[in-house]
N, C-alpha and C positions, 0 to 999 in steps of 0.2 A: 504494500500500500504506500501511497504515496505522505509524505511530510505534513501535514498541518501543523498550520496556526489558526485557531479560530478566535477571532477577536469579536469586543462588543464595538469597540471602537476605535480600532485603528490601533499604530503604535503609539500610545499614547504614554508609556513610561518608560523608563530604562531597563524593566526586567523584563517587559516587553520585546521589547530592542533585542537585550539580550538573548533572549528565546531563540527569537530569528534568526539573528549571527550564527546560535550555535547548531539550527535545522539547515543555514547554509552551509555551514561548514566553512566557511570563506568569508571575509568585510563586506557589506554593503555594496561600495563601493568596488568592488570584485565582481559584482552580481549583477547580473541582467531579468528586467523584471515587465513581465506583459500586464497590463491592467484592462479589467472587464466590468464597464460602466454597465453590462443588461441590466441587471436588479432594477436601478433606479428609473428606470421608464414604465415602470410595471404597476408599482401602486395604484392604486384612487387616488389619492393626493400628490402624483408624481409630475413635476415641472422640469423641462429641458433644464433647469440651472443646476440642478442637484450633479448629474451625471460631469457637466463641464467642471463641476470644483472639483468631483473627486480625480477629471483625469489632470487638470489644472495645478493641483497641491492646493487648494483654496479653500477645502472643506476643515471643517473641524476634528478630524478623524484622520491622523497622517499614515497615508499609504506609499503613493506616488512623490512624496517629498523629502524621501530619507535619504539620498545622495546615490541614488543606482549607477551602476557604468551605466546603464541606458533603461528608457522606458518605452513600449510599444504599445497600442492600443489594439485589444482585441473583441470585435463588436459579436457578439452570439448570433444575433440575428443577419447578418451578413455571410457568415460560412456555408450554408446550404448553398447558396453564390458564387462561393469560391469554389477552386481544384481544390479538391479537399488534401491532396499529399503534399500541396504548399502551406497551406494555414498548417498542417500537422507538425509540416518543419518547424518550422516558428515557433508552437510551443513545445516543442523537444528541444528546441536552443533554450528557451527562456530557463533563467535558475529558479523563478518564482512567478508566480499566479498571484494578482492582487485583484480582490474580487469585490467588486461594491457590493452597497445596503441596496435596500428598497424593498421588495418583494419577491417573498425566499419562493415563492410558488412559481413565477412567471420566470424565473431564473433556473429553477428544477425543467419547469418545460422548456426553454432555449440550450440547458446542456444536455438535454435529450434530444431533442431536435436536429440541432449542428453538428451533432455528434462527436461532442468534446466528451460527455459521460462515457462514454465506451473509451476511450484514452487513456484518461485516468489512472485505472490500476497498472497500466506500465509506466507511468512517470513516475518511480522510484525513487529520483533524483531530487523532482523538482518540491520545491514547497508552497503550498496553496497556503495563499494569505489572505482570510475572509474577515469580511465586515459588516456585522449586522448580519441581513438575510443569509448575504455570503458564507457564514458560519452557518446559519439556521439550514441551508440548501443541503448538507452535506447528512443531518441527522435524517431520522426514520421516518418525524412527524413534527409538524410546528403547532399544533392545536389549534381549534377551531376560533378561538383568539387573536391568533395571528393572519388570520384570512385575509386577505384585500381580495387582489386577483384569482378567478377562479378558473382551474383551469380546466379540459375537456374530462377528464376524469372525475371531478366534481370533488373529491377530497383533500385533503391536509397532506398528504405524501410526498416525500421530501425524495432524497436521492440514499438514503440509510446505506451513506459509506459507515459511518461512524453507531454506535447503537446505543449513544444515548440522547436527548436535547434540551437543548436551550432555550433559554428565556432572558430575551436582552434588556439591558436599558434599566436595570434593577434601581427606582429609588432616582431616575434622572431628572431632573427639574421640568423638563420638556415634555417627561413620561407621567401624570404626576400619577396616572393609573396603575404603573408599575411595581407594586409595593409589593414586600414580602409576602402579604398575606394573600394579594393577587396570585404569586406565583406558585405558592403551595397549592391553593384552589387548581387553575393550570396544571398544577403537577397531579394533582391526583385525577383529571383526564387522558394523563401521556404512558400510555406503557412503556415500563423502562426506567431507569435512572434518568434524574433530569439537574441541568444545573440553572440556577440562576446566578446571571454574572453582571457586574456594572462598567462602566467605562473604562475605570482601570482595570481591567482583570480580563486575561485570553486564557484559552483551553487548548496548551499544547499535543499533539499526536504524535507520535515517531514508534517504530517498530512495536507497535500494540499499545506501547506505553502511553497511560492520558495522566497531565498533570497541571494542573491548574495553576498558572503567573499570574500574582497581583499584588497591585501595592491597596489594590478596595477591597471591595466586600464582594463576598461572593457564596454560597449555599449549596450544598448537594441536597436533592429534593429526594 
């Protein structure tokens, strides 16, 4: 399986940071990084500016702005367009996956689609760095909470690389719905272990191993 980091929001601290370094294996600055704005066009509340900050460095969630040898954009919904053995090049080169928020459903449907989900499990190398949905896309189930976008299949079903999930935004000034006791409620709809996690706080993956980075708060549910 491939590297994660699943983040609430971005690289947002140093042991964050750290994380990453150490699922590259190599600086930052060593590292070549594709970023995939689909998420953010996906919601009910989605506006063209969201997608431009996170490819921009502009967002409040640093992804694209941590010093890469280089950044590429890769759109989901443009691959079925392409030769598909040229986009596949591209992310066999790339050292890392920077995967935007928005809406973890319409994002599960475009890596199905494009046929970046069938990839996946042979980028060994690469490490996937989600944000928000980003992170939520990879679990089993995002609960009928996190709905926006509904996709042809009509359910909550994510891409269940990973077998547990998340619940973002824990306690965020912006979220003010997000509170512990939301997320236990939430939890006791999710089969599985579930974690709720806040801004500061990612959910690292490497060779089975899951360990949770944070300078916040964060809860196994």
């Amino acid at each position: 399986m491939m590297k994660l980091l699943l983040t609430d929001s971005g690289i947002k601290n140093a042991i964050i940071r750290d994380a990453l370094v150490d699922l590259l294996g190599k600086p930052i600055a060593e590292s070549s990084a594709l970023c995939i704005p689909t998420a953010g066009y996906g919601g009910p509340g989605a506006d063209p500016g969201g997608p431009w900050r996170f490819v921009s460095g502009r967002s409040p969630s640093p992804m694209t702005e941590l010093g890469w040898k280089s950044v590429g954009l890769l759109e989901l919904t443009a691959l079925p367009s392409i030769d598909e053995a040229r986009w596949v090049s591209w992310v066999r080169e790339a050292d890392a996956l920077l995967v935007n928020g928005g809406d973890a459903l319409y994002l599960a449907y475009w890596m199905r689609e494009s046929g970046l989900v069938e990839l996946l499990p042979s980028l060994r190398d690469t490490v996937y760095v989600g944000l928000s949905a980003g992170s939520m896309v990879m679990t089993p189930h995002i609960g009928e909470d996190f709905v926006g976008w509904r996709p042809p299949t009509g359910d909550d079903s994510t891409l269940g690389v990973v077998d547990f999930s998340i619940f973002p935004h824990l306690d965020h000034p912006d979220c003010p719905e997000n509170t512990l006791a939301a997320a236990e409620q939430w939890a006791a709809g999710i089969a599985g272990r579930a974690y709720a996690i806040d801004e500061q706080t990612a959910i690292k993956v490497a060779d089975g191993a899951v360990e949770v980075v944070s300078e916040g708060h964060w809860k196994l549910l």
